[in-house]
C-alpha positions as CSV (number, residue, x, y, z in Angstrom):
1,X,240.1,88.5,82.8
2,X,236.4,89.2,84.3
3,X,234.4,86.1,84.4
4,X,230.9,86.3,83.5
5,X,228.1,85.3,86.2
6,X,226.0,81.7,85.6
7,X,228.5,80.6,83.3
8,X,228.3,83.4,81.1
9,X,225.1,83.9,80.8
10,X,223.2,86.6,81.4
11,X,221.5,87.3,85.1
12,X,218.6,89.1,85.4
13,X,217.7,90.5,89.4
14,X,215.0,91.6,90.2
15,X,216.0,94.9,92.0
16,X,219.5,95.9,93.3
17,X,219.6,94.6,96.8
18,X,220.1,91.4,94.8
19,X,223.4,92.8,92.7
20,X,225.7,90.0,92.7
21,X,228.8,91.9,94.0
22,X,231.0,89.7,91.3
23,X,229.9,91.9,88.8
24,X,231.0,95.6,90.3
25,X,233.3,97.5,89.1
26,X,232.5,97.8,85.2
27,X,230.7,99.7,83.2
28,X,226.9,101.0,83.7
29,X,224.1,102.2,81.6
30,X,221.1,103.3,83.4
31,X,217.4,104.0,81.3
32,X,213.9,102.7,80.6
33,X,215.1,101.6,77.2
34,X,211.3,102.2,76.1
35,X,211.5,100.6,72.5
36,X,215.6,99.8,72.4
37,X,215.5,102.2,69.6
38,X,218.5,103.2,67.2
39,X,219.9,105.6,70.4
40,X,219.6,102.6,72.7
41,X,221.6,100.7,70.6
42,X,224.2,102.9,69.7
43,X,224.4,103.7,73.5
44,X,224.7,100.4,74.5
45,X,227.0,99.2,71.9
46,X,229.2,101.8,73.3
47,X,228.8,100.3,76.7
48,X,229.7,96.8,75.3
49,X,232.3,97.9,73.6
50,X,234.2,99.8,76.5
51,X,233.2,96.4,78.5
52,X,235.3,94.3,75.8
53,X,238.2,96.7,75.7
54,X,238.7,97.0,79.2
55,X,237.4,93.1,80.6
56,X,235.2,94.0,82.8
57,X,231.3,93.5,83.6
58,X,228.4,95.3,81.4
59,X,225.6,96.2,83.7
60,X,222.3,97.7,82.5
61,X,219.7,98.5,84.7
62,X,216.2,99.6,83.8
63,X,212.7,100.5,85.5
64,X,209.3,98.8,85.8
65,X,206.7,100.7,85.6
66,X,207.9,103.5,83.7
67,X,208.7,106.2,85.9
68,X,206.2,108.5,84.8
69,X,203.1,106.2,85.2
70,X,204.6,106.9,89.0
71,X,205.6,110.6,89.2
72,X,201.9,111.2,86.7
73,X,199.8,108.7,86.6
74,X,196.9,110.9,85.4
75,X,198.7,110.8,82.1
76,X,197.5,108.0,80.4
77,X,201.0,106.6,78.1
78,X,201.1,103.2,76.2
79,X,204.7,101.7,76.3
80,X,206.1,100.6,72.9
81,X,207.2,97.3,74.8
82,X,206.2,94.8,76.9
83,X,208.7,93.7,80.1
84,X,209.8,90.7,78.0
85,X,210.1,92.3,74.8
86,X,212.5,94.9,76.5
87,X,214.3,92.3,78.5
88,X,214.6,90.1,75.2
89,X,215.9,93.2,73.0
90,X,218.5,94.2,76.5
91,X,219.5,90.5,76.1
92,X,221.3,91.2,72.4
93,X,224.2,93.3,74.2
94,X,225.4,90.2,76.3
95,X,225.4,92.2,79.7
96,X,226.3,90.3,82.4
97,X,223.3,91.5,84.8
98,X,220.3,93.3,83.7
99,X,218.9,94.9,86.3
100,X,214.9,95.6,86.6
101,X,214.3,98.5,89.5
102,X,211.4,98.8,90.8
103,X,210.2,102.1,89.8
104,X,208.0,103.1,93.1
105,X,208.0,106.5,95.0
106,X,210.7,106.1,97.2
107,X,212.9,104.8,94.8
108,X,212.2,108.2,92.9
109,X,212.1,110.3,95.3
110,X,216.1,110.4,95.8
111,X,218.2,113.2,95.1
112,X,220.6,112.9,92.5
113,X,223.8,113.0,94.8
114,X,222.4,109.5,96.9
115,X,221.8,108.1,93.5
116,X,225.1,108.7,92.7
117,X,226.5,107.8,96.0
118,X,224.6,104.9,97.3
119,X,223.7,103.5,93.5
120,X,226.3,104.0,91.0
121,X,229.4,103.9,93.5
122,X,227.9,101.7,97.0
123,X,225.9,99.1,94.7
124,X,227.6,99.1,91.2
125,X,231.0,100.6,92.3
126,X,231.2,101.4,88.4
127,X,234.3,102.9,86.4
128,X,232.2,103.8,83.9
129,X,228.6,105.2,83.0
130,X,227.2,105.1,79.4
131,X,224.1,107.5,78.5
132,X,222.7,109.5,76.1
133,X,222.9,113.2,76.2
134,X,219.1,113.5,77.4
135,X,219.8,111.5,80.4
136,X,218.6,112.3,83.6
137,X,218.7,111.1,87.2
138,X,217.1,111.9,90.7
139,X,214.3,113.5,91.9
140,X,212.9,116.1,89.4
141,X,215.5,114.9,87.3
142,X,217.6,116.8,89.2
143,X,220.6,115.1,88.0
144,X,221.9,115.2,84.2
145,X,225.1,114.2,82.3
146,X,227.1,117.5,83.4
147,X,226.6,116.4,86.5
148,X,228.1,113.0,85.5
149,X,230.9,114.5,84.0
150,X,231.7,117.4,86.9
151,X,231.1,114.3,89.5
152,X,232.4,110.8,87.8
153,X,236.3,112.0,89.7
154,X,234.3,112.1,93.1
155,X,232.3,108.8,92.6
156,X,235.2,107.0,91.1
157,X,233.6,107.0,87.0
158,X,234.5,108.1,83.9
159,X,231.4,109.4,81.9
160,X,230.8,108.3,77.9
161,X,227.9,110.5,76.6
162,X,226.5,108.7,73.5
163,X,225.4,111.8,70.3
164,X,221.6,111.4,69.7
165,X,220.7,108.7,66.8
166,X,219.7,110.2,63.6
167,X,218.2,108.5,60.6
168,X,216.2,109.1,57.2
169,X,212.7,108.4,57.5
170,X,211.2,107.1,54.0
171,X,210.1,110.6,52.9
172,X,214.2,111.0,53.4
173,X,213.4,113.4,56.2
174,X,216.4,113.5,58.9
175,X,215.1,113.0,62.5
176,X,216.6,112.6,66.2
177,X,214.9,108.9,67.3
178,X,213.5,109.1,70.6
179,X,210.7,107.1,72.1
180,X,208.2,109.8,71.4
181,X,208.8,110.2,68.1
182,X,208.5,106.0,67.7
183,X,205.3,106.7,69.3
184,X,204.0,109.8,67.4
185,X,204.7,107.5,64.2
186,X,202.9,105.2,65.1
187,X,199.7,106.6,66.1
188,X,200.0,108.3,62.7
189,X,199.7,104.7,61.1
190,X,203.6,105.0,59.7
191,X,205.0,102.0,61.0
192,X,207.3,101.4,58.1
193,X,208.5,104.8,59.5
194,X,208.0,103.5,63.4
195,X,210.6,100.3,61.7
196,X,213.6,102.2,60.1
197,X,213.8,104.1,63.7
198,X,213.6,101.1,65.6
199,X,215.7,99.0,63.3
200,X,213.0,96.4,63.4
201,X,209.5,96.2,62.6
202,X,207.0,97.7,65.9
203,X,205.7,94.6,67.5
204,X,203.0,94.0,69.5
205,X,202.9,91.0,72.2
206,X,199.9,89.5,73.7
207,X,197.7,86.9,74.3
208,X,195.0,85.6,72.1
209,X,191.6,86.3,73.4
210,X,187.9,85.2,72.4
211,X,186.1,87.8,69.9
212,X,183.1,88.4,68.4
213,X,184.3,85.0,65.6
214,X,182.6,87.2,63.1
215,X,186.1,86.5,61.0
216,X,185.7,83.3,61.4
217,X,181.9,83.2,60.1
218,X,182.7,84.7,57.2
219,X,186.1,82.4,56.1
220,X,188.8,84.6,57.7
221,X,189.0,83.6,61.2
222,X,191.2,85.9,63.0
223,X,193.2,86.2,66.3
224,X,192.3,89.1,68.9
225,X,195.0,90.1,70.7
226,X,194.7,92.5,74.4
227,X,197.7,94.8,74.7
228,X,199.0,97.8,77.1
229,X,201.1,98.6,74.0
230,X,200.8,101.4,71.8
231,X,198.4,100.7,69.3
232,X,198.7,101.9,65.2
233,X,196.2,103.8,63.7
234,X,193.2,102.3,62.2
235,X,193.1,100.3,59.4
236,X,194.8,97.4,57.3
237,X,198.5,96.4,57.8
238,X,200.8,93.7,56.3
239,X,202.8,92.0,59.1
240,X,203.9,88.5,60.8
241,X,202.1,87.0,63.1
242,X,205.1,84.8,65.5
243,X,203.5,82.0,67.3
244,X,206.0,80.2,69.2
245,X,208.9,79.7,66.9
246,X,206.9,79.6,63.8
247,X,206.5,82.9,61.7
248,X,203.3,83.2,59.7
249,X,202.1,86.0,57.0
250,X,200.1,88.2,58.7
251,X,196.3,90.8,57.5
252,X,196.4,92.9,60.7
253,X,193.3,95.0,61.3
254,X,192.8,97.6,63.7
255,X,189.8,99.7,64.2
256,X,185.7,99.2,65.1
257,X,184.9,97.4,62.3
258,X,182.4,99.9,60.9
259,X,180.6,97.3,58.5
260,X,179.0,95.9,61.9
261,X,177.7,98.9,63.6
262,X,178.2,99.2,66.9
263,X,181.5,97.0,67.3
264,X,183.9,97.6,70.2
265,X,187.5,98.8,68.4
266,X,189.7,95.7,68.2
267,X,193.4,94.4,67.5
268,X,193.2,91.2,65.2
269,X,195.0,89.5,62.6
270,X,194.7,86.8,59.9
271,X,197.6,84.2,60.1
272,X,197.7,83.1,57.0
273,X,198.2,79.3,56.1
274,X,197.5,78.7,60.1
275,X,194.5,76.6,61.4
276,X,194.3,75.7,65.0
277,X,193.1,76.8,68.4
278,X,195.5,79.6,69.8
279,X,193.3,80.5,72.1
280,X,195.3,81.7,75.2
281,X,198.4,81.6,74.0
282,X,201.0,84.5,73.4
283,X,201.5,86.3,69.5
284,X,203.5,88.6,68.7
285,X,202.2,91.1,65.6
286,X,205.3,93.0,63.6
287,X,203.8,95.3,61.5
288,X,205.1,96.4,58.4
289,X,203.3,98.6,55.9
290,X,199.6,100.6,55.9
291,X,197.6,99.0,53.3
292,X,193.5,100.8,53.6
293,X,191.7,102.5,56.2
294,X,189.3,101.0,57.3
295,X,186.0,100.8,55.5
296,X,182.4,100.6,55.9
297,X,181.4,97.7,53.4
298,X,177.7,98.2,51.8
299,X,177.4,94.1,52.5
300,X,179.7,91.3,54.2
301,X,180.1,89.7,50.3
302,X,181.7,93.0,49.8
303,X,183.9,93.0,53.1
304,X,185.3,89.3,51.9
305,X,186.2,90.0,48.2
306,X,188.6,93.3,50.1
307,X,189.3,90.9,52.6
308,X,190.6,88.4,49.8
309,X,192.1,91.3,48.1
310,X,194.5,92.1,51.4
311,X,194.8,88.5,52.1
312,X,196.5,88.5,48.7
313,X,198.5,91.1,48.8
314,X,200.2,90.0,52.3
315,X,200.9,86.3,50.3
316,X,202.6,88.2,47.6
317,X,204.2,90.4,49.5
318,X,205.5,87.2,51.5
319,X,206.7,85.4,49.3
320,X,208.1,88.3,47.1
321,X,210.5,88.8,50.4
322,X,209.4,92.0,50.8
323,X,208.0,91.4,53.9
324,X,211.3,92.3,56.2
325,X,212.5,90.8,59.0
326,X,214.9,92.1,61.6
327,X,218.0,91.6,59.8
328,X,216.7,93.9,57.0
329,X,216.8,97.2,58.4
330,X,219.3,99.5,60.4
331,X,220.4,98.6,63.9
332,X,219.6,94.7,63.9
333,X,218.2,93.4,67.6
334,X,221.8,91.8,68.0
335,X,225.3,93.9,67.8
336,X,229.1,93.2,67.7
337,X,230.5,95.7,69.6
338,X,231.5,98.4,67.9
339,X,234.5,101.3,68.3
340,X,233.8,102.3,72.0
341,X,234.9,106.0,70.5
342,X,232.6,105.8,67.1
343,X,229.7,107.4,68.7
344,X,231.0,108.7,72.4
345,X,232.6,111.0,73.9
346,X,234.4,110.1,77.2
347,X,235.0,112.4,80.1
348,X,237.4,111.7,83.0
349,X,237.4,114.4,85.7
């Protein structure tokens, strides 16, 4: 029986020349995991699962900065995670060492064969790799999972291509869940959509920042948060606001704020039934249905009796429980592993 590193808990390295060699030989799933979506998950349930059945080590290893803020950096692309979000959500499938790569140009400039060569067999020595069927490796992605599968007898692996996730979005319309459909949904506003692809509501995680306090001058104080995360589209949104291990209702507003002309666009919410100085410290925003657009109010009186108005309808929807939490919808954050065959097909060469 394979015995866990640090007791059993997870280890996270910092790049591969520090791959405790205790942990080769088991199974491997390589990806930026951007949002640990529905595919993630079934991939890496898979993963688990083989690791289970055949007692051996679950290795994951991932990239930061995304690869393509390397290869393009003149494209401009908002991450649906933070680093700690994705290392949290990588934490639910109990791998035994999560690797984060350093995505930098000589790391990407290697040809698929060294990849598999000095990576998957040198460093990992894996017996198995777990991807999806879009997976690809080496420079200009020159590598994909046929090559996996016509290789894994030469490298010593057996490859487990994972089917694409698909799920109903709320107008029941069947789609493939990838990260740029998370992201499409959410620029559209649709982040009860974004939520049933994910499995969880989209959250944002950052740090409270000063504002212009006009929130607070009118009654409704509100927290501005700075992220590199993609960002819904304008308007009014019921959420939570988590602030350390307390969970508060949350009036999320995004947008310019068009009753004060001239305002910068912001991201801010109303924690409701909070008072206190969070100034500095980290929130996290999970947003969970569009309420308004924004609006340009003829006075501020006017702006506070809406503001009431969405104030009130976040409480309700609170404590009516229809405010969801992670448990509530498809894929939760944490899995059992399940049937290593369910959603795989493996290939020995």
């Amino acid at each position: 029986m394979h015995t866990s590193l640090i007791l059993r808990r997870m280890k996270v390295v910092a790049n591969m020349a520090e791959f405790p060699s205790a942990a080769r030989g088991g199974v491997l799933s390589v990806g930026n995991f951007d949002g640990v979506h529905l595919g993630h998950q079934q991939m890496l349930s898979t993963a688990a699962a083989i690791a289970q059945r055949e007692d051996c080590p679950l290795v994951i290893l991932t990239f930061d900065p995304h690869p393509l803020a390397v290869i393009k950096p003149e494209i401009k692309r908002s991450g649906l995670l933070t680093l700690s979000q994705r290392l949290d959500l990588l934490a639910g499938f109990s791998p035994d060492v999560l690797v984060v790569q350093q995505a930098d140009a000589a790391f990407l400039s290697m040809v698929a064969d060294d990849f598999l060569r000095h990576i998957v067999r040198d460093t990992f020595a894996a017996r198995w790799m777990v991807e999806g069927p879009n997976f690809t490796f080496g420079h200009r992605a020159q590598g994909t999972v046929q090559t996996l599968i016509e290789r894994g007898h030469e490298f010593h692996f057996q490859a487990t291509i994972v089917a694409t996730a698909t799920t109903a979005l709320s107008d029941l319309t069947l789609v493939d869940v990838s990260s740029s459909l998370i992201r499409w949904l959410i620029a559209q506003g649709r982040v009860r959509d974004a939520a049933i692809t994910l499995g969880r509501p989209y959250a944002i995680r950052g740090r409270v920042e000063h504002g212009a306090a006009r929130g607070r001058t009118i009654g409704w104080p509100t927290a501005n948060i700075q992220t590199q995360q993609a960002i819904p589209a304008a308007g009014v949104y019921s959420g939570w606001g988590i602030l350390g291990a307390k969970r508060y209702p949350a009036a999320i507003s995004i947008g310019n704020n068009p009753t004060f002309a001239g305002a910068p666009s912001t991201l801010e919410a109303h924690l409701l039934d909070f008072s206190g100085d969070i100034y500095g410290h980290e929130v996290e925003l999970q947003f969970f249905r569009w309420l308004r657009d924004q609006q340009k109010f003829a006075s501020v009186d006017a702006l506070k009796r809406q503001i009431e108005l969405d104030v009130a309808h976040v409480r309700q929807a609170s404590r009516s429980q229809t405010l969801p939490t992670a448990t509530d919808l498809p894929g939760p954050i944490r899995h059992q592993p399940a049937s290593a065959g369910a959603t795989a097909k493996e290939h020995a060469s």
